[in-house]
C-alpha positions as CSV (number, residue, x, y, z in Angstrom):
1,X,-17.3,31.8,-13.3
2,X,-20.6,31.3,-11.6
3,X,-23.6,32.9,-12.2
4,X,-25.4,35.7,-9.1
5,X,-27.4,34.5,-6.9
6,X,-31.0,34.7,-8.1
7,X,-32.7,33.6,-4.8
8,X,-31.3,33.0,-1.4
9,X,-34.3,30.5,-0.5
10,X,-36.7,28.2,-2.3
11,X,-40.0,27.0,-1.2
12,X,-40.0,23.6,-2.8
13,X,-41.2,20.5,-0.8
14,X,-39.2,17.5,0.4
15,X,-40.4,15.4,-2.1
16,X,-38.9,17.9,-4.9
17,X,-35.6,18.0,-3.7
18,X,-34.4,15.6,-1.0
19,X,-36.2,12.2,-1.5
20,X,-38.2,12.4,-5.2
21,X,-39.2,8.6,-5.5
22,X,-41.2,8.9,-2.5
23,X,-43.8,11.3,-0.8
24,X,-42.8,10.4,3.1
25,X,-39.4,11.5,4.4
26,X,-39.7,8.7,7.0
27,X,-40.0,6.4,4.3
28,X,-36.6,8.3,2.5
29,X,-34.7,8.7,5.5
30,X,-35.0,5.0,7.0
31,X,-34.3,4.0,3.2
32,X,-31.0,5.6,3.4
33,X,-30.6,4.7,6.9
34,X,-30.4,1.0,5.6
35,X,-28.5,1.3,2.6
36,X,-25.5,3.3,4.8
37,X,-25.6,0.6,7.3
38,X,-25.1,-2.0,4.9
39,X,-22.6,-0.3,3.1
40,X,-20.9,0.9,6.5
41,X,-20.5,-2.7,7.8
42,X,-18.8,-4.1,4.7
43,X,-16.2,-1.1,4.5
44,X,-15.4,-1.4,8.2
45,X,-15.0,-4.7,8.2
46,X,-12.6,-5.1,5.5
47,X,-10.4,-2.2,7.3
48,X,-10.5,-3.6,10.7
49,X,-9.9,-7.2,9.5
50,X,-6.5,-5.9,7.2
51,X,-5.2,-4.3,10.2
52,X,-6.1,-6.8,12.4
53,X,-3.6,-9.2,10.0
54,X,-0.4,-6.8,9.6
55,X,-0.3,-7.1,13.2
56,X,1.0,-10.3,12.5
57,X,0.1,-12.2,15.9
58,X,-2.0,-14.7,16.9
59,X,-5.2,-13.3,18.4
60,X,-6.8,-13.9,21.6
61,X,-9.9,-14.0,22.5
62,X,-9.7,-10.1,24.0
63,X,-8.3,-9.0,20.2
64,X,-11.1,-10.6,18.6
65,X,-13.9,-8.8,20.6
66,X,-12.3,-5.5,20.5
67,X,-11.5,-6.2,16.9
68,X,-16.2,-7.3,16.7
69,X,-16.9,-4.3,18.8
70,X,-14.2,-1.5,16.8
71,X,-16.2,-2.7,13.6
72,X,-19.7,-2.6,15.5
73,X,-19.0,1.2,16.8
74,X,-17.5,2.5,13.4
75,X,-20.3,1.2,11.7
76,X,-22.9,2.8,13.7
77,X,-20.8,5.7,13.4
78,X,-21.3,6.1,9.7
79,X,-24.5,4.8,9.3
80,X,-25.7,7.3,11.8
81,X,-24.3,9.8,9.6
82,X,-26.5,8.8,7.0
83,X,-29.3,8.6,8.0
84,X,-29.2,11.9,10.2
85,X,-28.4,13.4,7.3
86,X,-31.8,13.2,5.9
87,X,-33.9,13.1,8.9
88,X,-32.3,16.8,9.4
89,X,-32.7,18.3,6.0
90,X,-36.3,17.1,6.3
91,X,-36.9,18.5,9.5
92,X,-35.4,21.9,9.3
93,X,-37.6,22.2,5.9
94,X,-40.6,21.6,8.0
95,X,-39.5,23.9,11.5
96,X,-38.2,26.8,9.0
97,X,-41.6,26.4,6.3
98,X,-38.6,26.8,3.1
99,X,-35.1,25.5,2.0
100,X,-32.4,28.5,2.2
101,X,-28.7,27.6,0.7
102,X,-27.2,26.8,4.3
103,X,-30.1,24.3,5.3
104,X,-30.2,22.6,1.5
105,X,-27.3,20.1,3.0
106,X,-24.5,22.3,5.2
107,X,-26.3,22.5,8.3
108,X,-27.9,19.1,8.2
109,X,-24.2,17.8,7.4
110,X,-23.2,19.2,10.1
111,X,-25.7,18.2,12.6
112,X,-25.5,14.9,11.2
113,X,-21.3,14.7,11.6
114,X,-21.6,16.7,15.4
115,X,-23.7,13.7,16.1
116,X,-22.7,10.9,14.9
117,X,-18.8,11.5,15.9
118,X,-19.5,11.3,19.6
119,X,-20.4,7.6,18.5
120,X,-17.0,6.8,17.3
121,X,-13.8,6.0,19.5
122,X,-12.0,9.2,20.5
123,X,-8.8,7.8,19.7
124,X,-10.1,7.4,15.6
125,X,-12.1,11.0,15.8
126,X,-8.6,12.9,15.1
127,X,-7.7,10.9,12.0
128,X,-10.7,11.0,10.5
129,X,-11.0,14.7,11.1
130,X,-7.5,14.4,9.2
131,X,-9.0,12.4,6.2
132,X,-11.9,14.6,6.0
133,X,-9.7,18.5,6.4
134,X,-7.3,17.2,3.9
135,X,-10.6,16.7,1.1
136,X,-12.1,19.7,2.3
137,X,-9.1,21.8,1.6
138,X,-8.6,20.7,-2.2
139,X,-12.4,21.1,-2.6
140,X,-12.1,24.9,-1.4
141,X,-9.4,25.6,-4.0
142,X,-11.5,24.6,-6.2
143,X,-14.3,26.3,-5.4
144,X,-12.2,29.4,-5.4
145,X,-10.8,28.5,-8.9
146,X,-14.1,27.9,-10.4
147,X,-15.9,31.2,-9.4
148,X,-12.1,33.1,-10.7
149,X,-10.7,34.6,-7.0
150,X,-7.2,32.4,-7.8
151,X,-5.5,30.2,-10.6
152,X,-3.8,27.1,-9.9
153,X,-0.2,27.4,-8.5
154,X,1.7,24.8,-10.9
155,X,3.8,21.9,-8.8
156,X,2.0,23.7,-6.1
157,X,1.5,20.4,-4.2
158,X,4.9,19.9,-4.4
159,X,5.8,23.3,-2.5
160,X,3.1,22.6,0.0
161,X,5.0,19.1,0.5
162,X,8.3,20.4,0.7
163,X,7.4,23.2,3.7
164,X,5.3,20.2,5.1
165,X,8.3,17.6,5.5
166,X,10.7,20.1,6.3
167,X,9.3,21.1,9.2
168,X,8.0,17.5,10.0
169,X,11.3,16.3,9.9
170,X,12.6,19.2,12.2
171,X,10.2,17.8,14.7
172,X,11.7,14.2,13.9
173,X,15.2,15.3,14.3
174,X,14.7,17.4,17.5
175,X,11.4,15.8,19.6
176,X,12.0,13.2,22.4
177,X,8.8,12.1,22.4
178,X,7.3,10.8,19.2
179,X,3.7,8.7,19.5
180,X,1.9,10.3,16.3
181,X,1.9,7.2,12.9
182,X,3.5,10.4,10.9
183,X,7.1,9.9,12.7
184,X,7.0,5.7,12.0
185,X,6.9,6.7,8.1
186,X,9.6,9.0,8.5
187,X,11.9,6.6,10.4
188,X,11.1,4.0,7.6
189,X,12.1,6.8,4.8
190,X,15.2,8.4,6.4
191,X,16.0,6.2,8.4
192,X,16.8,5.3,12.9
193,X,19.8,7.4,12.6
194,X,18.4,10.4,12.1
195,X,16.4,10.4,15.6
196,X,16.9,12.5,18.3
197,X,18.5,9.8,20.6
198,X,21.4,9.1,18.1
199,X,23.1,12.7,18.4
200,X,23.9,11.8,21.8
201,X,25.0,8.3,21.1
202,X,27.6,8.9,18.7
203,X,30.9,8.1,18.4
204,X,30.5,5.5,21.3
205,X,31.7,2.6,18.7
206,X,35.0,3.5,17.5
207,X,35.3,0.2,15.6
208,X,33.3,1.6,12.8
209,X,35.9,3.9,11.8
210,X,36.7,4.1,8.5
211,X,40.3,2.7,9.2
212,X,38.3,-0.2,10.9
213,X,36.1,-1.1,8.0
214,X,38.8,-0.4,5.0
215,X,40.9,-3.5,6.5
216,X,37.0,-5.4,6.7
217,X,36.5,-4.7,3.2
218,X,40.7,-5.5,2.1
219,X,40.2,-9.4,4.0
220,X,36.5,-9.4,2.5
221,X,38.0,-8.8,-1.2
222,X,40.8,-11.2,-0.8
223,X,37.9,-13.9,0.2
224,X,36.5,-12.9,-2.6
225,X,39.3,-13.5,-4.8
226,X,39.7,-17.1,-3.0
227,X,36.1,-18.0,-3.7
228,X,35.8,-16.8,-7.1
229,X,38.6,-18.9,-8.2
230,X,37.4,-22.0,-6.5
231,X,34.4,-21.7,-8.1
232,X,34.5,-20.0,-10.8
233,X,32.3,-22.0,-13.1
234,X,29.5,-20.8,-10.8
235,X,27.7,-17.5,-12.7
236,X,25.3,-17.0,-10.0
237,X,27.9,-17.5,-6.9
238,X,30.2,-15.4,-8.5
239,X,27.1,-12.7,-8.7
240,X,26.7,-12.9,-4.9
241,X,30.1,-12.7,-4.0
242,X,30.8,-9.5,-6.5
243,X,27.6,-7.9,-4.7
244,X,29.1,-8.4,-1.6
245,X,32.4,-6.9,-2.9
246,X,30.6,-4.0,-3.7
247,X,28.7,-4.0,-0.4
248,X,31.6,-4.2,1.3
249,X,33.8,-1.5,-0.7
250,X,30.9,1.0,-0.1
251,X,31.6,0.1,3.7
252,X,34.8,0.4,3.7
253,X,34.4,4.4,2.0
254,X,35.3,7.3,4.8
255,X,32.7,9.1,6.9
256,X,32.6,12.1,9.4
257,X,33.0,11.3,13.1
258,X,29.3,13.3,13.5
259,X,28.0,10.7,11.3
260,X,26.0,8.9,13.5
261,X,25.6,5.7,11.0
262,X,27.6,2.6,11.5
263,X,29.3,2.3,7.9
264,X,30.4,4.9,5.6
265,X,28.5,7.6,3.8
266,X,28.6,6.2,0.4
267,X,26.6,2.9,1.8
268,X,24.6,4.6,4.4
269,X,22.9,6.8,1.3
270,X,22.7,4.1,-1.6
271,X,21.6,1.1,0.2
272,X,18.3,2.2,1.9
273,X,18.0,3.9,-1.3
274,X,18.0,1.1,-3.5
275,X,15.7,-0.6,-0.8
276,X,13.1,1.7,-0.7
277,X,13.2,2.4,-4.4
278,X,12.3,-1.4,-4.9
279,X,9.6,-1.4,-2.2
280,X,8.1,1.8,-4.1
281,X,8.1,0.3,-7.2
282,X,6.9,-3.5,-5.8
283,X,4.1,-1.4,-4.1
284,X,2.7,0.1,-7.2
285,X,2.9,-2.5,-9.8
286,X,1.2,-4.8,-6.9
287,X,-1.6,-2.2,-6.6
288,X,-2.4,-1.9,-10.2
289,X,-2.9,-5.6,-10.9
290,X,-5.0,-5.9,-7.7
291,X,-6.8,-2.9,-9.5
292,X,-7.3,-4.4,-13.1
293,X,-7.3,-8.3,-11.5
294,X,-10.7,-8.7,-13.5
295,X,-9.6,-6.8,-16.7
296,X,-6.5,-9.3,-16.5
297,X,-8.3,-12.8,-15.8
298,X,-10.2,-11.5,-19.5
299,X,-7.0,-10.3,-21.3
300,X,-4.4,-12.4,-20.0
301,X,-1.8,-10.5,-22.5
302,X,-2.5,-7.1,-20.3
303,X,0.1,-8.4,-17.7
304,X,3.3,-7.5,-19.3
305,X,2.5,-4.3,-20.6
306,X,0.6,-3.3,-17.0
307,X,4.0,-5.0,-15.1
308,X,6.5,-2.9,-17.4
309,X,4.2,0.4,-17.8
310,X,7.1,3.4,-17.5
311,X,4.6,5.0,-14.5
312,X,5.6,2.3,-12.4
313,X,8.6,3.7,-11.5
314,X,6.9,7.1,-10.1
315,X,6.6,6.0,-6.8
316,X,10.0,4.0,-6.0
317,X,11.8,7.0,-7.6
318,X,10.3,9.4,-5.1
319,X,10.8,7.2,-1.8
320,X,14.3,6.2,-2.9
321,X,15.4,9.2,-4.4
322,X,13.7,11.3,-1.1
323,X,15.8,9.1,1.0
324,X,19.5,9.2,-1.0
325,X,18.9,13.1,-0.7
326,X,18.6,13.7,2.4
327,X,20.7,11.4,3.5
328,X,23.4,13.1,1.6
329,X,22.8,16.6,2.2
330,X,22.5,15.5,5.7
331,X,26.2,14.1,5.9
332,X,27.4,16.8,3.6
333,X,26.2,19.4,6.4
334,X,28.1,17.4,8.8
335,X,31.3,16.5,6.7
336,X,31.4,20.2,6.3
337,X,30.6,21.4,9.7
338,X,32.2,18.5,11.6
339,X,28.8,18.0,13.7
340,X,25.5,17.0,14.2
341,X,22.5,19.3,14.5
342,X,18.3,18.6,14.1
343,X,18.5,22.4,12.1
344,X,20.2,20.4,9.0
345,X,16.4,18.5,8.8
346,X,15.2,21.4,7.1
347,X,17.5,22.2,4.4
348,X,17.9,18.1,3.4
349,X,14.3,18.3,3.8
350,X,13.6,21.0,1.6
351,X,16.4,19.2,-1.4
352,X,14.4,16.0,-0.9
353,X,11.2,17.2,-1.9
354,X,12.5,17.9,-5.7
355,X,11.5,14.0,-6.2
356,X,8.5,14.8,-5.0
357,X,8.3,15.8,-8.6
358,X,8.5,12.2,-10.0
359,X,5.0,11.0,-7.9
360,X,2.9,14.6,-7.3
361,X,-0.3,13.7,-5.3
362,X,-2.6,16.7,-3.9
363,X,-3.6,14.0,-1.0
364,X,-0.4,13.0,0.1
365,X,0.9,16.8,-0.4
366,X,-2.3,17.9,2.4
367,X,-2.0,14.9,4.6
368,X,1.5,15.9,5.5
369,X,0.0,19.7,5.4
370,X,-2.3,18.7,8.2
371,X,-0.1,16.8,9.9
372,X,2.1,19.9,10.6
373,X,-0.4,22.2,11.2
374,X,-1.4,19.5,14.1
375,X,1.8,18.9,15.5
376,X,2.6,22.7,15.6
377,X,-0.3,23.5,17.1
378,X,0.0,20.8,19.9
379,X,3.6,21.9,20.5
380,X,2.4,25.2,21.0
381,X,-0.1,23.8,23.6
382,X,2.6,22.5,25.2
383,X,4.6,25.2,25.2
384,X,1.6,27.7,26.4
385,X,1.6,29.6,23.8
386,X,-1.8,28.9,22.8
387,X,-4.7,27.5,24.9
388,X,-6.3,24.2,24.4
389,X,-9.8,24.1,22.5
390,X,-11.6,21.1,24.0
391,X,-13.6,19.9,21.0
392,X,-11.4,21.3,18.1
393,X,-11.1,18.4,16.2
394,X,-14.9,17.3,16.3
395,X,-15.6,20.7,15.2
396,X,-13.1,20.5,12.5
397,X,-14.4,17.1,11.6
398,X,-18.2,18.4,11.5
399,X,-17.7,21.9,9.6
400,X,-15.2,19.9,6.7
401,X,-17.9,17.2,6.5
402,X,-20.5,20.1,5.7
403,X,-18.5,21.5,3.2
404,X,-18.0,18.3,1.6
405,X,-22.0,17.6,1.3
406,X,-22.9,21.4,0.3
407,X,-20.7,20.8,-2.2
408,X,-21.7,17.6,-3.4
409,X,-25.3,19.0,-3.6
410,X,-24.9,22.2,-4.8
411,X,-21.8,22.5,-7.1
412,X,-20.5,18.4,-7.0
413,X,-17.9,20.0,-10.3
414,X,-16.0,21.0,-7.6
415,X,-15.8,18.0,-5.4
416,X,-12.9,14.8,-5.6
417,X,-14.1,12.2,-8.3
418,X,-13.3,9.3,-5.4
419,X,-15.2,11.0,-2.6
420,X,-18.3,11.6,-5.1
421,X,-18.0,8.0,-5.7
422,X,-17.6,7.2,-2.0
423,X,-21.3,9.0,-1.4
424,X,-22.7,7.5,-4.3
425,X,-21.8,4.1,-3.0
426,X,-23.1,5.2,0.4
427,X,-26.2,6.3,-0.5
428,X,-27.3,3.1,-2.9
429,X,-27.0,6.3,-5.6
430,X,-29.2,8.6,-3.8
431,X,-27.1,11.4,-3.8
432,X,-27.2,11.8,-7.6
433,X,-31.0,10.7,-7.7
434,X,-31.9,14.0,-5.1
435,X,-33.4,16.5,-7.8
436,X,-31.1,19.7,-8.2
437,X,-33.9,21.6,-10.3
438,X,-35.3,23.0,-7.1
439,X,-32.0,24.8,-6.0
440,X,-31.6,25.8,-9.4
441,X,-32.7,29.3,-8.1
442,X,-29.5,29.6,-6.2
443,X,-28.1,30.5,-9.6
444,X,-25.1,28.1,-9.7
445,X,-26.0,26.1,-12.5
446,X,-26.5,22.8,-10.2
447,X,-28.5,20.4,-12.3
448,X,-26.3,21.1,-15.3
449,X,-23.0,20.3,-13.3
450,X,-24.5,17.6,-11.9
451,X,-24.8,15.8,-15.3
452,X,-21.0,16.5,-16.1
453,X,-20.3,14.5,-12.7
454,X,-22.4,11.6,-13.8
455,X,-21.0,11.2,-17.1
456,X,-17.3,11.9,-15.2
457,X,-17.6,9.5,-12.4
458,X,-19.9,6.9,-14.6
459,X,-22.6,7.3,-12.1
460,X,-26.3,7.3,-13.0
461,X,-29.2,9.1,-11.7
462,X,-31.9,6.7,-13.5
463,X,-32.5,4.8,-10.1
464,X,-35.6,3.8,-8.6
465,X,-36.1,2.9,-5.2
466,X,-38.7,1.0,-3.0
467,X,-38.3,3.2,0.4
């Protein structure tokens, strides 16, 4: 629990607080100016150039200039932020004659974010309003946690998850029109049958009845049984063929006539289960040697025990096991009800998010949090029930951001380790070197919290800079 606040204003100088190896805040702020543009350019152009190769095309000439020109803009973009940052601490110590707690860094922040996101492309300003609400929100439970108003919920992201998907996947199941990036993950974890389009297209193939596919999977056995015996000193071809028994016999397995998959239940939940629970685990056991590739080039003998580390399996469990579950309380609903409806996307949804259990992560638990609270609010636009705010997500986007640096000035125990990090790195370390003694007065222990997030992060305030 914080202390009271002492003081609700401090008349220390610039050179006390904001910039304390130099005497001249133009000096500081074009310092930091630099530093964010440098940084700025490397990080954008590392993000543009990744997506620009999962496209998976050969670019023209009219790719690689927007590709130069995205990088160009998103880099002034953050830069700006930067270096605005300072200029407008600086100057509203100098119009206002003192520091009070909302001009130490909330204000500036936000001055700094409403103008630098007019810089960036409109069609990036929602997602990063997104990115910045989701780190904002976690950083206000904190706060509230650390000054005693509530006590962590345990598994509460997964709760906050479940609710999330559940209505997510409503929206999926129900929605003609589906542009936003959240629906493409959905279709890759439950699946193209589950879309809107496909309750109105079933039962148009009677072939894949399960009369259809049981003779399929009788002739496929039998071919089996032929090929096994011819060659059946052949261990690995006699592997294939078995897998494709199986394959087949999970085929050839009844399903519902509202079951708008081709094959039977059986195969229509294990297979993309299996799939996904080997791109889950793939995924994370690629990430964590890209993570330690340095530590392993030193200790070569680190590889087996980072490949077969039990962890490893978090994440496959979750995507696979999300996917098998809905998928079967999906064609339970319909083996038991004898049709199709978008209402049984909430209940599977709401079963599914157990595994949520197996791989709990407060950023993916907001993102989808977020997401919701977006697409509800845009259907009720639609709808009329609400009007449109013109600027919402800019303001959004500029009041998070400010949270983000009052926090990471003033009480940085309560921000995220990686975003700390992430300003450290965009400042050249001049976040951490900014002297908290002055705002001491505002009686939340600052400089003493500060030191606990050097020593957490491995971040040092023993700097010394030129400009």
């Amino acid at each position: 629990m914080p202390a009271r606040l002492s003081k609700f204003s401090s008349d220390a100088p610039c050179m006390a607080y904001v910039h304390p190896w130099t005497d001249s805040c133009i000096s500081a702020t074009a310092g930091l100016g630099l530093h964010s543009l440098q940084e700025s350019l490397r990080i954008y152009t590392t993000v543009y150039i990744i997506a620009f190769l999962m496209r998976r095309k050969v670019p023209s000439k009219e790719d690689i200039k927007k590709t130069i020109l995205g990088i160009l803009q998103s880099t002034a973009f953050l830069s700006w932020s930067g270096f605005s940052y300072s200029l407008f601490i600086c100057l509203l110590r100098r119009m206002l004659g003192r520091f009070y707690m909302p001009t130490v860094s909330f204000l500036p922040s936000f001055l700094s974010s409403l103008t630098a996101i007019v810089i960036e492309r409109a069609s990036r300003r929602t997602l990063l309003c997104l990115y910045v609400s989701n780190i904002a929100t976690e950083t206000l439970f904190k706060m509230g946690v650390w000054r005693g108003y509530f006590s962590p919920i345990p598994r509460g992201e997964v709760y906050i998850f479940a609710v999330s998907v559940a209505v997510l996947l409503y929206f999926f199941r129900s929605k003609t029109t589906k542009h936003d990036q959240i629906y493409k993950i959905l279709r890759m974890i439950v699946g193209r049958y589950e879309e809107t389009d496909r309750l109105t297209k079933k039962n148009l193939h009677p072939e894949t009845s399960s009369r259809t596919t049981t003779t399929g999977g009788a002739q496929s056995g039998t071919s089996i049984r032929t090929s096994s015996a011819r060659h059946k000193f052949s261990i690995l071809y006699k592997s294939f063929e078995a897998y494709k028994y199986i394959i087949n016999s999970l085929k050839a397995q009844s399903k519902d006539v509202s079951c708008p998959h081709p094959h039977s239940c059986a195969h229509y939940i294990l297979a993309d289960s299996a799939r996904l629970f080997s791109y889950g685990v793939c995924g994370q056991i690629a990430l964590k040697l890209i993570l330690q590739f340095k530590r392993l080039l030193q200790k070569p003998k680190l590889l087996k025990t980072t490949i077969f580390q039990r962890e490893n399996v978090n994440l496959g469990v979750f995507l696979g096991g999300f996917a098998g579950l809905y998928r079967l309380v999906s064609c339970m609903l319909r083996r038991t009800f004898h049709k199709d409806s978008h209402i049984y996307a909430i209940p599977a949804g709401l079963v599914a998010s157990v595994t949520f259990m197996a791989y709990p992560n407060t950023t993916i638990a907001l993102y989808f949090m977020w997401k919701t609270l977006q697409l509800l609010w845009n259907d009720a636009v639609e709808n009329e029930m609400v009007p449109e705010i013109k600027w919402f997500a800019i303001l959004l986007y500029c009041c998070s951001t400010a949270l983000l640096f009052h926090v990471a000035i003033l009480e940085p125990q309560n921000l995220r380790s990686s975003y700390w990090r992430f300003l450290y790195n965009m400042s050249g370390g001049r976040i951490a070197v900014m002297s908290r003694l002055p705002l001491n007065v505002f009686g939340l222990e600052t400089s003493k919290n500060l030191q606990q997030v050097l020593r957490k992060t491995k971040t040092t305030d023993q700097l010394s800079f030129s400009f």
